[in-house]
FILUMFI-31991 format. One line per 4 residues: number of its first residue (from 0); their letters; for each residue x, z, y of C-alpha. Coordinates in nm, 4 decimals. Each point is the difference from the previous one (the first is absolute). Last residue first. Example, Ala and Ser with C-alpha at 12.3 -4.5 7.8 and 13.67 -1.06 7.14 Angstrom:
2
1	sa	1.3670,0.7140,-0.1060 | -0.1370,0.0660,-0.3440
//
This chain:
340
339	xxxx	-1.5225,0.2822,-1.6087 | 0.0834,0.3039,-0.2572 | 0.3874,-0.0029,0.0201 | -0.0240,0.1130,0.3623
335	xxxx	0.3006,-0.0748,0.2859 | -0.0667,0.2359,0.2657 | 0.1079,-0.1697,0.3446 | 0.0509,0.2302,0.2599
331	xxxx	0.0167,0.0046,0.3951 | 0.1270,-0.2573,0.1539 | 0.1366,-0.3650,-0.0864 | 0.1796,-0.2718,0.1396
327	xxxx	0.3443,0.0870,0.0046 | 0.1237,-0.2858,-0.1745 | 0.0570,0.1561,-0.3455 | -0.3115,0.1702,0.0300
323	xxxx	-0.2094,-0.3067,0.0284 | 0.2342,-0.1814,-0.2434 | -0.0603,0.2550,-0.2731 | -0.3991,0.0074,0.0926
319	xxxx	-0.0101,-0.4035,-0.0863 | 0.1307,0.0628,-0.3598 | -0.1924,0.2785,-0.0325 | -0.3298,-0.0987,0.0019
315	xxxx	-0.0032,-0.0821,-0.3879 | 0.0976,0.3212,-0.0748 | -0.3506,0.1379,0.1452 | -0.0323,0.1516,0.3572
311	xxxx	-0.1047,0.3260,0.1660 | 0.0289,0.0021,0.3675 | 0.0721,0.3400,0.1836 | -0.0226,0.1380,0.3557
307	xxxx	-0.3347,-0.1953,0.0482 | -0.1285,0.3347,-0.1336 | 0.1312,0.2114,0.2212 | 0.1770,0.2957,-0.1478
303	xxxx	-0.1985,0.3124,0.1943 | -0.1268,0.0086,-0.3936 | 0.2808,0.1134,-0.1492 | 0.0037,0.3534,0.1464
299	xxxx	0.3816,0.0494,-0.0953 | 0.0555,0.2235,-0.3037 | 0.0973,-0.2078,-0.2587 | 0.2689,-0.1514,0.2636
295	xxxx	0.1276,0.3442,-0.0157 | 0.0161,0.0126,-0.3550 | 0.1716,-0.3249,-0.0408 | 0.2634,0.0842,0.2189
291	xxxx	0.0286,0.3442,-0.1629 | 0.0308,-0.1459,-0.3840 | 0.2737,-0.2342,0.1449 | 0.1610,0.3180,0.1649
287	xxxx	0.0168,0.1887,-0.3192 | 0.0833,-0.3424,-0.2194 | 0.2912,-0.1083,0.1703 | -0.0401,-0.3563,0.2202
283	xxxx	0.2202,-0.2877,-0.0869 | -0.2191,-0.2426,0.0940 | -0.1464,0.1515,0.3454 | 0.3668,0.0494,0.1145
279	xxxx	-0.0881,0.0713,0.4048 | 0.3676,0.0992,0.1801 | -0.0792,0.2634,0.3017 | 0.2198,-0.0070,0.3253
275	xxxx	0.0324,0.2584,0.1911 | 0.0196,0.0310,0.3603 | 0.2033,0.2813,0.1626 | -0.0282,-0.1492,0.3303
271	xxxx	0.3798,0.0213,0.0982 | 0.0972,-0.0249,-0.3443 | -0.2007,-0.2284,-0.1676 | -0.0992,-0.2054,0.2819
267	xxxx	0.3369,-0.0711,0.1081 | 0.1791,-0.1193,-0.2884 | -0.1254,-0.3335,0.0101 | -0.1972,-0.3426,-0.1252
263	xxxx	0.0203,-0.2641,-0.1960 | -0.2049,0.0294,-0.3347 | 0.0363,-0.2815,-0.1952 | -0.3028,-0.0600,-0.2759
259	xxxx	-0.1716,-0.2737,0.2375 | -0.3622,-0.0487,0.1203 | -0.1736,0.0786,-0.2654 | 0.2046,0.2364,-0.1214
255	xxxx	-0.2275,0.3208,-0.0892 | -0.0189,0.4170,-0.0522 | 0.1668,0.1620,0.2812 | -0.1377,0.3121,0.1506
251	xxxx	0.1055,0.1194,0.3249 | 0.0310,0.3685,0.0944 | -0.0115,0.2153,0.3070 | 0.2364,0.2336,0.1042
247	xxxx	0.0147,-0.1122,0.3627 | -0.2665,-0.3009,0.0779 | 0.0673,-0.3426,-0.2073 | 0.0505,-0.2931,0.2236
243	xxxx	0.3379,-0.1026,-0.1370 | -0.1142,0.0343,-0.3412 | -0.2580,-0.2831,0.0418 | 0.2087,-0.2333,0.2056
239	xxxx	0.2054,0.0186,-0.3463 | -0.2574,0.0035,-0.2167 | -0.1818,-0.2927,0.1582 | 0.3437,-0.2096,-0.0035
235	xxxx	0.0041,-0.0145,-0.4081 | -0.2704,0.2253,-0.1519 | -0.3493,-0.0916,-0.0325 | -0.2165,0.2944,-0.1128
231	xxxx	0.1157,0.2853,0.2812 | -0.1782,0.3447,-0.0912 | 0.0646,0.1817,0.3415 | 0.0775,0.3090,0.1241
227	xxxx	0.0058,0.1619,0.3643 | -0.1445,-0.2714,0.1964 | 0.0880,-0.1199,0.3347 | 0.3823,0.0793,0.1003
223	xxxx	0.0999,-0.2438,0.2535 | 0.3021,-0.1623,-0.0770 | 0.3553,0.0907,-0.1722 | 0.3083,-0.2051,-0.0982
219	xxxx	-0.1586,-0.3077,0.2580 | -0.0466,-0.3306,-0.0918 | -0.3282,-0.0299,0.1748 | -0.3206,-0.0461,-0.1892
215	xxxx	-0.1656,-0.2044,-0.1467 | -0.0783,0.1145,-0.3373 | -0.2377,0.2976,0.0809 | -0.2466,-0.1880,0.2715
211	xxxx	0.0992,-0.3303,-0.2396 | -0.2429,0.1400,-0.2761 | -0.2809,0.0180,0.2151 | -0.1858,0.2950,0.0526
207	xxxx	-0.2816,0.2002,-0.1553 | -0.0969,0.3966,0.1229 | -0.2212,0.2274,-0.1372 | 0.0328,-0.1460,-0.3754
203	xxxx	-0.2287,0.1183,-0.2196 | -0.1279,-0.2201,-0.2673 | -0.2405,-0.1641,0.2289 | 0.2265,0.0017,0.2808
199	xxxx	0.2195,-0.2791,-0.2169 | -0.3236,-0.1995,-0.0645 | -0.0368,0.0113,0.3575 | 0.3815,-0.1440,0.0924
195	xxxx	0.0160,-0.2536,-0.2288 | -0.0425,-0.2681,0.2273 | 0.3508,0.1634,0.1564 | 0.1550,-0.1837,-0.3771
191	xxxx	0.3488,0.0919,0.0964 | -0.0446,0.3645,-0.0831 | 0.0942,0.3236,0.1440 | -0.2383,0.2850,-0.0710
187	xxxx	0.0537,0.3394,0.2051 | -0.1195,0.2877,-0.2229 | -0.1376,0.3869,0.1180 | 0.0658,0.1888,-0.2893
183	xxxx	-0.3209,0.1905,-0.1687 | 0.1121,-0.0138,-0.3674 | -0.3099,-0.2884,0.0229 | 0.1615,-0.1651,0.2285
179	xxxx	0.3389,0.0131,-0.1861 | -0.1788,-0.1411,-0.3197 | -0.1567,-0.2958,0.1837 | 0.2319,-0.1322,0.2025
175	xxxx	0.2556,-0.0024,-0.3041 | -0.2557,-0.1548,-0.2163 | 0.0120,-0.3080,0.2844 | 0.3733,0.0188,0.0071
171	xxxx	0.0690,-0.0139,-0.3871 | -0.2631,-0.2497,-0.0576 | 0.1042,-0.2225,0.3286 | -0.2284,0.0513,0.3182
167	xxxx	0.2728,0.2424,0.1073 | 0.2747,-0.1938,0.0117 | 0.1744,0.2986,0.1457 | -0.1424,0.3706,0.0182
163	xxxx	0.0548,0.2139,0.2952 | -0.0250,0.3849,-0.0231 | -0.1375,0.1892,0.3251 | 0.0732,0.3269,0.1262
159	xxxx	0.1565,0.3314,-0.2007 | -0.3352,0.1520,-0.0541 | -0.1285,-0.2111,-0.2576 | 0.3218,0.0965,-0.2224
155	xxxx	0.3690,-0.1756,-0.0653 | 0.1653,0.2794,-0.1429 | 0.2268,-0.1994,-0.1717 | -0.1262,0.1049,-0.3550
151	xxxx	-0.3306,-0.1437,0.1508 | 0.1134,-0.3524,0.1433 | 0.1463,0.0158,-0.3630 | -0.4326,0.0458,-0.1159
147	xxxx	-0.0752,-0.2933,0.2056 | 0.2567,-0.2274,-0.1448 | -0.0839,0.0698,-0.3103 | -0.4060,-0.0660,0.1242
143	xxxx	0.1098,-0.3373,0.0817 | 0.1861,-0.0623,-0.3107 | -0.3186,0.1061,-0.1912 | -0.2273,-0.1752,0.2247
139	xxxx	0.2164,-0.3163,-0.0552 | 0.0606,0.0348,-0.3447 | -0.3908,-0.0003,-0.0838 | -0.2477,0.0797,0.2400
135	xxxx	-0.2989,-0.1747,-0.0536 | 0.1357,0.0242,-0.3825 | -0.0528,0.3702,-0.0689 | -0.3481,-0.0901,0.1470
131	xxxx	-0.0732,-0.2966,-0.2483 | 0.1273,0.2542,-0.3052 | -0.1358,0.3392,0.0634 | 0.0784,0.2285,0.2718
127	xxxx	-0.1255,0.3416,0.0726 | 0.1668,0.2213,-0.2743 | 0.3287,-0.1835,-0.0073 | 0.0613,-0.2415,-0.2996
123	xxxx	0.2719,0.0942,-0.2361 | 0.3566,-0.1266,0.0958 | 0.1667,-0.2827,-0.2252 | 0.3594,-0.0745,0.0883
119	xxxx	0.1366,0.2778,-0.2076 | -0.1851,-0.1692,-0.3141 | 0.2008,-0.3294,0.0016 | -0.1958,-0.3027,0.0602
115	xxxx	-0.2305,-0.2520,-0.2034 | -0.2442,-0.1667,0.2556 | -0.2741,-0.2172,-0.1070 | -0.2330,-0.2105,0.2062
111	xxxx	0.3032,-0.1604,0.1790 | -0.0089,0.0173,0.3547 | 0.1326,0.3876,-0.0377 | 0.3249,-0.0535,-0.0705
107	xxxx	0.2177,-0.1291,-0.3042 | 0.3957,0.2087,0.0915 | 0.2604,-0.2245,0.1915 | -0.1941,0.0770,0.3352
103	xxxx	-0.4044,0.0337,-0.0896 | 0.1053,0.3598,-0.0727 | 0.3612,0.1131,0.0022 | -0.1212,0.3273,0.1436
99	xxxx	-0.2487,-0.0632,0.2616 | -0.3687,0.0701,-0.0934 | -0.1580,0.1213,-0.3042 | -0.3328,0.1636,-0.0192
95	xxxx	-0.2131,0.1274,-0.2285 | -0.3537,0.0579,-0.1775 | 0.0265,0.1450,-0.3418 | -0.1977,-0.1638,-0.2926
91	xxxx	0.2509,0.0457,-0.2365 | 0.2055,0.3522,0.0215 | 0.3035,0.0185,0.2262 | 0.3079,0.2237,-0.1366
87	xxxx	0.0351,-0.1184,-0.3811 | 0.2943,-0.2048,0.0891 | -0.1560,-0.3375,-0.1935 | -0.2799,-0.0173,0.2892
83	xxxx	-0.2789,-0.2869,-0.0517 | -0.2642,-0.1335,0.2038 | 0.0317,0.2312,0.2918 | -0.2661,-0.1195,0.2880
79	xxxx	0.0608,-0.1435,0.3326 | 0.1944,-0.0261,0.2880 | 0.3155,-0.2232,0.0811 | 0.2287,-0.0539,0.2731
75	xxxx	0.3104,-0.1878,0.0222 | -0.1813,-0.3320,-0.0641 | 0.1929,-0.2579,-0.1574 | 0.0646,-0.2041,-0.3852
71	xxxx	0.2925,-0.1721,-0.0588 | 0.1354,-0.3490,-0.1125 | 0.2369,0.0478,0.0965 | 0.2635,0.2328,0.0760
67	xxxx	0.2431,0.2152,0.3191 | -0.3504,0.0901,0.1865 | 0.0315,0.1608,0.3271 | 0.3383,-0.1279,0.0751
63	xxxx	-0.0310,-0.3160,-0.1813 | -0.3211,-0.0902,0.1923 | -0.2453,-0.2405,-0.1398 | -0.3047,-0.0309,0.1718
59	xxxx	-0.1898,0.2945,-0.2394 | 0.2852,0.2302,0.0752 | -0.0078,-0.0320,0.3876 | -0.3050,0.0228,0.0183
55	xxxx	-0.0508,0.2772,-0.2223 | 0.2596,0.1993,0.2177 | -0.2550,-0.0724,0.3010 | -0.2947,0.1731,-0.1807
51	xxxx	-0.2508,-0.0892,-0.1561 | -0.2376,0.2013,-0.2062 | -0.0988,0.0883,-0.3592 | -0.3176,0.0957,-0.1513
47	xxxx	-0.1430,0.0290,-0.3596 | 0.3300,0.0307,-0.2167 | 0.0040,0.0579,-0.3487 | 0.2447,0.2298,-0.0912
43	xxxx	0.2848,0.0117,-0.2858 | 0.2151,0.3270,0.0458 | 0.3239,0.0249,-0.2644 | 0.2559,-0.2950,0.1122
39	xxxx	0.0686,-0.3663,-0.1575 | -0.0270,-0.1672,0.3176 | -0.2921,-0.2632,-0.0230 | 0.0207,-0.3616,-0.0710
35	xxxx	-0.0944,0.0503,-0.3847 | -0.3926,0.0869,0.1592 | 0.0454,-0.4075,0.0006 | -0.1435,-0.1137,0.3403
31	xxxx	-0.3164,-0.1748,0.1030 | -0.0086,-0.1845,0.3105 | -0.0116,0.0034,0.3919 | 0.2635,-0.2045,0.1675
27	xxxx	0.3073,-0.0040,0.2054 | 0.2595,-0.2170,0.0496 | 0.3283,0.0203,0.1086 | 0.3356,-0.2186,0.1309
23	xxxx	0.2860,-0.0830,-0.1169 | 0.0036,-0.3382,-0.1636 | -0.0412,0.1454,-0.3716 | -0.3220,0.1811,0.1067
19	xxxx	0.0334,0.3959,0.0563 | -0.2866,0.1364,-0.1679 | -0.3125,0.2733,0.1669 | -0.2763,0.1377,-0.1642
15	xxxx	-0.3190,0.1244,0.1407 | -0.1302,0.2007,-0.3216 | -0.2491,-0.0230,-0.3236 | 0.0641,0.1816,-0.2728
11	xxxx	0.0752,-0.1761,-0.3687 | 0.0359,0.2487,-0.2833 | -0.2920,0.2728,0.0464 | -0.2517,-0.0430,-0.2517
7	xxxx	0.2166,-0.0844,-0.3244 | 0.2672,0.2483,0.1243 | -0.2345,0.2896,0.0515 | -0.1734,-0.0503,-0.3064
3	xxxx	0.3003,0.0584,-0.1901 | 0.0498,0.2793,0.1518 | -0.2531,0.1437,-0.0451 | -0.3176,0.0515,0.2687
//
């Protein structure tokens, strides 16, 4: 295909796009778009799957901090196949993946048909994923699997004692679960949705509590140590009562603010425990450990994923999915597919 042919074929897309209306608020709807509304930058792909994830909530509901203009585009994750690459470095017909970045913030994302990014965003396609799988995990299994591998660096291993994971039926939690099971680390679950509790088992949690057994606690500097790292998903309070609980030289993992972006806590954990505490940056990941992240997840035995742990919906579904996550009402993983 030319060119020319390109453009003739390919010059509307269709995407879940969001405008700010002149009294303030936003809607949403599904429609064709002008290819003309994409970045002008070298790799043009054609997405198949995308996912949802609390940051596209946020963006596709109107939130300056996530998304400074409209009308705009979300979906921070994308998966499909190489279109068009002006650098010369990806070939047409490749199958990729882009996730974090600027994507589905101020950049198009993946809820459009068409994504036109810059080429160090794009990573190949591991051997062992394709497309729909790359997407069951998305930026949540990749942040969650970050997180894992700076347990890691911390020395955080199976035989150290147990590693607790916070909002664990969320994406990031639940994939947490999963991946540190199957690494062979014995994981405590918290959650506020206790109905939850088998679904959590099924992924691998030995233990599941409720989320107020870690959060309410006494004021004290320094409690009961029980768990030696964690991969806290909710920030605010949690990662405070959190820390405070963390065995000598273990680690905590911070990757969310659901519950607040202030940390208030104290000295006394760091340097009479040794705790450390680990920063998760899945957008601005380097290449060499974003390659490893992905490779790992590659390598996970895919099918001990449930499959009630994912629902795959069309664009026109997503409307009622962004409120869902946006008021805490979902678990598990919602692939977004651009073939329903």
């Amino acid at each position: 295909m030319d060119q020319k042919d390109f453009e003739m074929s390919k010059d509307t897309f269709r995407a879940f796009y969001v405008e700010e209306q002149e009294d303030g608020t936003f809607r949403s709807e599904v429609k064709q778009v002008s290819v003309d509304f994409l970045p002008d930058h070298e790799v043009l792909i054609e997405v198949d799957f995308s996912s949802l994830n609390y940051k596209d909530g946020l963006s596709a509901s109107g939130n300056k901090g996530v998304t400074k203009s409209y009308p705009h585009i979300p979906g921070i994750d994308a998966a499909g196949t190489v279109l068009e690459d002006k650098s010369g470095f990806f070939k047409e017909g490749d199958s990729v993946i882009v996730t974090g970045q600027d994507l589905g913030s101020n950049t198009s994302g993946g809820y459009g048909r068409l994504i036109r990014v810059p080429k160090d965003w794009v990573i190949s396609m591991p051997e062992g994923l394709d497309p729909a799988l790359a997407m069951r995990y998305g930026t949540a299994g990749f942040t969650a699997m970050y997180g894992v591998k700076r347990l890691q660096r911390e020395l955080i291993s199976p035989e150290n004692g147990k590693v607790l994971v916070t909002g664990a039926t969320g994406g990031v939690g639940s994939l947490g679960v999963f991946f540190l099971s199957e690494m062979g680390y014995e994981v405590i679950a918290a959650t506020g949705k206790m109905n939850k509790a088998d679904f959590l088992k099924s992924i691998g949690a030995s233990e599941v509590i409720h989320r107020d057994e870690v959060s309410q606690v006494d004021p004290n500097f320094l409690l009961s140590r029980k768990w030696h790292g964690a991969i806290e998903t909710v920030g605010g309070g949690m990662l405070d009562a959190v820390i405070r609980q963390t065995d000598h030289d273990g680690a905590v993992a911070c990757c969310g603010n659901i519950l607040g972006h202030k940390l208030e806590s104290n000295i006394y954990p760091f340097i009479l425990r040794g705790v450390s505490l680990l920063g998760i940056d899945s957008a601005i990941c380097k290449m060499p450990m974003r390659l490893q992240i992905w490779d790992a997840i590659a390598a996970m035995d895919h099918s001990k994923l449930p499959e009630n742990f994912t629902r795959t919906v069309g664009l026109e579904a997503l409307s009622g999915e962004v409120q869902a996550i946006l008021q805490g009402k979902q678990w598990g993983r919602v692939v977004v597919s651009h073939k329903k």
